[in-house]
FINUTOR-55669 format. One line per 2 residues: for each residue x, y, z of N, C-alpha, C, O. Coordinates in Angstrom, 3 decimals, m for minus. Layout:
// residues N
X:Y:Z:X:Y:Z:X:Y:Z:X:Y:Z; ...
This chain:
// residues 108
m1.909:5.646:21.735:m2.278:6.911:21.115:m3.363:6.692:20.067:m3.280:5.669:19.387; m4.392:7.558:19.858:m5.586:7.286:19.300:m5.113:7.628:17.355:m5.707:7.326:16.320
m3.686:8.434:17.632:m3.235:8.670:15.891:m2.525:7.936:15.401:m1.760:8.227:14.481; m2.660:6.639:16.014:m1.645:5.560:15.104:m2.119:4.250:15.189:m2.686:3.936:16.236
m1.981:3.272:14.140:m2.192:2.133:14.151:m1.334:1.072:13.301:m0.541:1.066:12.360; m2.013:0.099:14.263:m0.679:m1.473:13.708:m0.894:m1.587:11.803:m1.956:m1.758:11.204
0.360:m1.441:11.268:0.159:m1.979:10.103:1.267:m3.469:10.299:2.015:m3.781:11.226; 0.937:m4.193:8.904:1.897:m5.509:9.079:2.444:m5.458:7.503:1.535:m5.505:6.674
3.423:m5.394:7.117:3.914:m5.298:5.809:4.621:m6.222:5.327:5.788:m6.077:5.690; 4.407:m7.504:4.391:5.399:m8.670:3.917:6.373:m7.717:2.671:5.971:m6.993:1.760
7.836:m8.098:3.112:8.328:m7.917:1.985:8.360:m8.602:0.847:7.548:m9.527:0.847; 8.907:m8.512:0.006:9.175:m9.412:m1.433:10.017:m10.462:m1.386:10.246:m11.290:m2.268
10.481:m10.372:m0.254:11.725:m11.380:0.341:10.395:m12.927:1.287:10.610:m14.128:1.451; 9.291:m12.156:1.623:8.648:m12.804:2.465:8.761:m12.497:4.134:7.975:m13.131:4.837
9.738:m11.521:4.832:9.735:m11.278:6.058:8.766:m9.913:6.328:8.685:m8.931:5.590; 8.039:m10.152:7.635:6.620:m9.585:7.699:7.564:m8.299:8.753:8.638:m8.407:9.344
6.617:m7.150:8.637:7.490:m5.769:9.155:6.457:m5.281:10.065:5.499:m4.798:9.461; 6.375:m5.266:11.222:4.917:m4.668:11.804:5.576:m3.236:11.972:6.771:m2.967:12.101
4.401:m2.329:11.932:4.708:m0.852:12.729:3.560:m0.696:13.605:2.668:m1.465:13.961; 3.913:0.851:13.919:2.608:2.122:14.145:2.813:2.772:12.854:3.814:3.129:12.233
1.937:2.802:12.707:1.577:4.299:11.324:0.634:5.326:11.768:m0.481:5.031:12.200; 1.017:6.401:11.681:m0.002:7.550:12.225:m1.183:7.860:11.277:m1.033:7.928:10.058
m2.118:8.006:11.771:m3.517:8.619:11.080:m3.385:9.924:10.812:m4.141:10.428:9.981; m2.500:10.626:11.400:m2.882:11.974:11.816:m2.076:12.759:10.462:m2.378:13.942:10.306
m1.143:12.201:9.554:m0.567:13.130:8.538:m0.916:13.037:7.169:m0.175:13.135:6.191; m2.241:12.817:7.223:m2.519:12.449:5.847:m1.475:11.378:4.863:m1.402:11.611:3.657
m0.719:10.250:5.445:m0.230:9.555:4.509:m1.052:8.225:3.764:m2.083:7.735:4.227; m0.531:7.871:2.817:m0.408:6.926:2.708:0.386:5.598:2.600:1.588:5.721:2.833
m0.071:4.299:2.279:0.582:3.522:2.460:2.217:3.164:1.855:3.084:2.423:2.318; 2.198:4.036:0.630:3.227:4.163:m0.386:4.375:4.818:0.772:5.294:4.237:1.348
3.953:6.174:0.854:4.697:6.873:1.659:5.097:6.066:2.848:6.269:5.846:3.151; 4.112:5.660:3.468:4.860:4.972:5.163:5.809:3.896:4.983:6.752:3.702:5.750
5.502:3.076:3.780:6.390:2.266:3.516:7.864:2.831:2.843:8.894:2.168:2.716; 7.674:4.081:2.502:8.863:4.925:1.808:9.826:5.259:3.280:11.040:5.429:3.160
9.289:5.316:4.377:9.359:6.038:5.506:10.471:5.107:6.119:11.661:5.265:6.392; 9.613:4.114:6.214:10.001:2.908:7.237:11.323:2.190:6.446:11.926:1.371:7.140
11.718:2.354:5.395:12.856:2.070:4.204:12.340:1.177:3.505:13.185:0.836:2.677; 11.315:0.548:3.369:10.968:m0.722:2.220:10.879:m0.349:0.986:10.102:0.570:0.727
11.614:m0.939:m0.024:11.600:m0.765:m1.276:9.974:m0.740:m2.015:9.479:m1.390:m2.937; 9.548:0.141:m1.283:8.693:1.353:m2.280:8.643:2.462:m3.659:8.440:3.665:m3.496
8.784:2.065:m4.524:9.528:3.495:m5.434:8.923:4.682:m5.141:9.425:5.711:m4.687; 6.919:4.253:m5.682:6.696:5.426:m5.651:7.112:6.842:m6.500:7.400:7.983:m6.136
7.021:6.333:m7.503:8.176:7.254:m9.056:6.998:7.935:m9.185:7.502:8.989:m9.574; 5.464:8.233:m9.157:4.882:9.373:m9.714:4.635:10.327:m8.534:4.353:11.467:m8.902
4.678:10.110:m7.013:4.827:10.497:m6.214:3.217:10.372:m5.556:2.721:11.306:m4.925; 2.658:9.370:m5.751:1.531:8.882:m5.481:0.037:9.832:m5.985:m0.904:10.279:m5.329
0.390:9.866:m7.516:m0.547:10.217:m8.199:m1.494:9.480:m9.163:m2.227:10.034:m9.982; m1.363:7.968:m8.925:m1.790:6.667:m9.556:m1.645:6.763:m10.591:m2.686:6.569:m11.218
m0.151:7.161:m11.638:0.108:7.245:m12.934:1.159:6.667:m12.979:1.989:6.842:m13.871; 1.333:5.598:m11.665:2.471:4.105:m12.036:1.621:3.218:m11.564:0.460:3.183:m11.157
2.834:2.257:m11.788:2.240:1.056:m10.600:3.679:0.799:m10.035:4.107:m0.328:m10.283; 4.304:1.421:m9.498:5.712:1.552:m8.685:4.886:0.870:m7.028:5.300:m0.051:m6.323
4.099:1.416:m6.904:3.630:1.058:m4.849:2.493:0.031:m5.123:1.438:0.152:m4.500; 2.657:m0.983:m6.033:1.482:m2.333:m6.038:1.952:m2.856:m5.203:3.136:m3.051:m4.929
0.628:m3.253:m4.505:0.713:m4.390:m3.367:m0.491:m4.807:m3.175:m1.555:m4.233:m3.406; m0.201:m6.235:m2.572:m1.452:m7.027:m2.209:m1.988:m6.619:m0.800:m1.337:m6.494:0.237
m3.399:m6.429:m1.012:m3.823:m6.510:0.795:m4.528:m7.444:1.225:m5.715:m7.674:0.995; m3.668:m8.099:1.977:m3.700:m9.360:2.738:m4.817:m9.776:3.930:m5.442:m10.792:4.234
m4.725:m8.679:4.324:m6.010:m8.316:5.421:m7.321:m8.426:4.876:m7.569:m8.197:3.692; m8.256:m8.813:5.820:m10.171:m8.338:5.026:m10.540:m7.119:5.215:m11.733:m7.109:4.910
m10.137:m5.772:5.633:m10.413:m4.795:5.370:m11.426:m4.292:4.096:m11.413:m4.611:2.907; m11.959:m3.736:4.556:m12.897:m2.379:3.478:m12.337:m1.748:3.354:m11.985:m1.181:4.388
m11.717:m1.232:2.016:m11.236:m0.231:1.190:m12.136:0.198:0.439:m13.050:m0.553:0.097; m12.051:1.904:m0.110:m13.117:2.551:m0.610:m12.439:1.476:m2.075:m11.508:0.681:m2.206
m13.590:2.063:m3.011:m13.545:1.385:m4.283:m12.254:2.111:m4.944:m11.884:3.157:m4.411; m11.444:1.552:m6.231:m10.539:1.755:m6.569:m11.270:2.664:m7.665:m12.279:2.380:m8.311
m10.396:3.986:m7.712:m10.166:4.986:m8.899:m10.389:4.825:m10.121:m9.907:3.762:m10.512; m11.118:5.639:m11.232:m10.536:5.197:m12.820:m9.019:4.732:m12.705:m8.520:3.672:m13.081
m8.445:5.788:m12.099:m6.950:5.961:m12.420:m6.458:4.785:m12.015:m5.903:4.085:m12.861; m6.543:4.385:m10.828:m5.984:3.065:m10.746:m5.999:1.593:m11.011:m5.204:0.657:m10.929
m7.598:1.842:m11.465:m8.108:1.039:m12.171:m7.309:0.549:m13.535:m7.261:m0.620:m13.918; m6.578:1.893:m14.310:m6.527:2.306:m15.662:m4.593:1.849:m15.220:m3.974:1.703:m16.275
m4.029:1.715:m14.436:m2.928:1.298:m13.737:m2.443:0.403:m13.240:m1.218:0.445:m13.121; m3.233:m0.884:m12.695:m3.252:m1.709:m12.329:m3.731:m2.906:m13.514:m3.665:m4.134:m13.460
m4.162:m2.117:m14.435:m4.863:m2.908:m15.984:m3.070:m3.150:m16.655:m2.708:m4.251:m17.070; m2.196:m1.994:m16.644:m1.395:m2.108:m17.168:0.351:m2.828:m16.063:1.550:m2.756:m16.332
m0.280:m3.340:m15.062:0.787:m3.617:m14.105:1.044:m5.165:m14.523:0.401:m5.896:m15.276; 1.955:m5.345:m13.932:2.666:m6.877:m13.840:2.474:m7.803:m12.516:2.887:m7.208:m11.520
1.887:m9.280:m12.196:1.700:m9.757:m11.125:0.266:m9.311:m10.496:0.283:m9.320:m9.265; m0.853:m8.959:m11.025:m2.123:m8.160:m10.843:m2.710:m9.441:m9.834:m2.958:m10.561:m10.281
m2.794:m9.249:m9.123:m3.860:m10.125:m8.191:m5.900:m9.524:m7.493:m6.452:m8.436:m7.334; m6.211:m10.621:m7.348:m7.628:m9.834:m6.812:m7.364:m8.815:m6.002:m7.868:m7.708:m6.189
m6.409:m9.119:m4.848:m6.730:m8.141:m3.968:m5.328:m6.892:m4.216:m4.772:m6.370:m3.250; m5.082:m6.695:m5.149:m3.939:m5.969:m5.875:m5.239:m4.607:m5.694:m6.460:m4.479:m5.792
m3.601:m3.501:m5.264:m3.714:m1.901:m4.761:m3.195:m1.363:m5.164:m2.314:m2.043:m5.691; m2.983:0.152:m5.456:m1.702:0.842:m5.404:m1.642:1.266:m4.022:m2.681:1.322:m3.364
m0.541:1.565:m3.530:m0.250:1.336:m1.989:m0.753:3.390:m1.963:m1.377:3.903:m1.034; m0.348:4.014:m2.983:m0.460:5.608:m2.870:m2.183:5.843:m3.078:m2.485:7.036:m3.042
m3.234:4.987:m3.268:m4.201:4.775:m2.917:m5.437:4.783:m1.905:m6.617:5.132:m1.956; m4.091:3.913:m0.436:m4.341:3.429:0.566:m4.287:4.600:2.063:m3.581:4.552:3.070
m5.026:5.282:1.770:m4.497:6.352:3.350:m5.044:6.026:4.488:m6.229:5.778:4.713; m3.838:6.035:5.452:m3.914:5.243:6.671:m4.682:6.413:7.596:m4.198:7.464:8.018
m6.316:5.779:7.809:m7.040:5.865:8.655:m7.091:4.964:9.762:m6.630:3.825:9.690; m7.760:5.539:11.021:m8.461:4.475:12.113:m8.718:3.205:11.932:m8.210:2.248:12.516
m9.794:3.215:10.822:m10.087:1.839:10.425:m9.457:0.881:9.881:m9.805:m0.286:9.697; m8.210:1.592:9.549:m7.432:0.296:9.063:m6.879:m0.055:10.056:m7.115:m1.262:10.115
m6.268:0.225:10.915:m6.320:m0.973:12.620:m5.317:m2.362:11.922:m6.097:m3.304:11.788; m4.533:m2.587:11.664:m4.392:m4.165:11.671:m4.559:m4.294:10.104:m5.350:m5.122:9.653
m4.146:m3.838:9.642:m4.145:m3.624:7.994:m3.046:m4.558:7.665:m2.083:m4.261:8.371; m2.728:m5.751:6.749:m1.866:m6.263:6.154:m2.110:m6.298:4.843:m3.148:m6.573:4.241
m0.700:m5.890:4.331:m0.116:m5.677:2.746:0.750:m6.435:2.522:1.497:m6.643:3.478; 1.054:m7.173:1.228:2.291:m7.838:0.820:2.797:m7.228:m0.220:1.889:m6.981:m1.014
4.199:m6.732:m0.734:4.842:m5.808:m1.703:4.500:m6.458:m2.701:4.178:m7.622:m2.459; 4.436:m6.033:m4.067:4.133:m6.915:m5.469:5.522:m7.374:m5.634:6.398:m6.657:m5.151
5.884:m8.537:m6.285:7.022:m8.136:m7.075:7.359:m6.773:m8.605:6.697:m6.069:m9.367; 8.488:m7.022:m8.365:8.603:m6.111:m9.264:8.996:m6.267:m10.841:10.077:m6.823:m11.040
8.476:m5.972:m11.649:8.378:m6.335:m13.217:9.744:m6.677:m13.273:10.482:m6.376:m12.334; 10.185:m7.301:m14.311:11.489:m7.994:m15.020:12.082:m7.109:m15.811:13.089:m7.424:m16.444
């Protein structure tokens, strides 16, 4: 089907989760991972005023450039890596095809 594509998701545990994720409902990555049951919080409801859905993207993908907001979110997160996201950021288009994410841990 032309409205879905492979994502690959590491948990925090380290076991990798492949799906389909659809293009077609405007989600994002926060959400699909809310979907699929992975401990996602997602506490502002993907308005980049947490960092509840940080994750690494593992993949070489092109992502548009990151937000003030998340910018201004990810300044204040725990475990910040280069390729550190907010997952409510990430909306699953076509092009992400084969997209891999790893969950952040989660603050202490």
């Amino acid at each position: 089907m032309d409205d879905m594509i492979k994502v690959k998701i590491i948990d925090r545990a380290g076991k990798l989760h492949e799906h389909d994720a659809p293009t077609d409902m405007n989600m994002n990555m926060m959400e699909f991972c809310r979907a699929v049951e992975l401990p996602v919080e997602g506490t502002c409801g993907g308005m980049a005023l947490c960092a509840s859905c940080h994750m690494y993207v593992e993949s070489d993908h092109q992502l548009p450039e990151q937000s003030e907001d998340e910018e201004d979110m990810l300044d204040q997160a725990f475990f910040v890596e280069d390729n550190s996201r907010l997952g409510c950021q990430i909306k699953l288009k076509t092009e992400l095809e084969g997209l891999t994410v790893r969950l952040a841990p989660v603050s202490e």
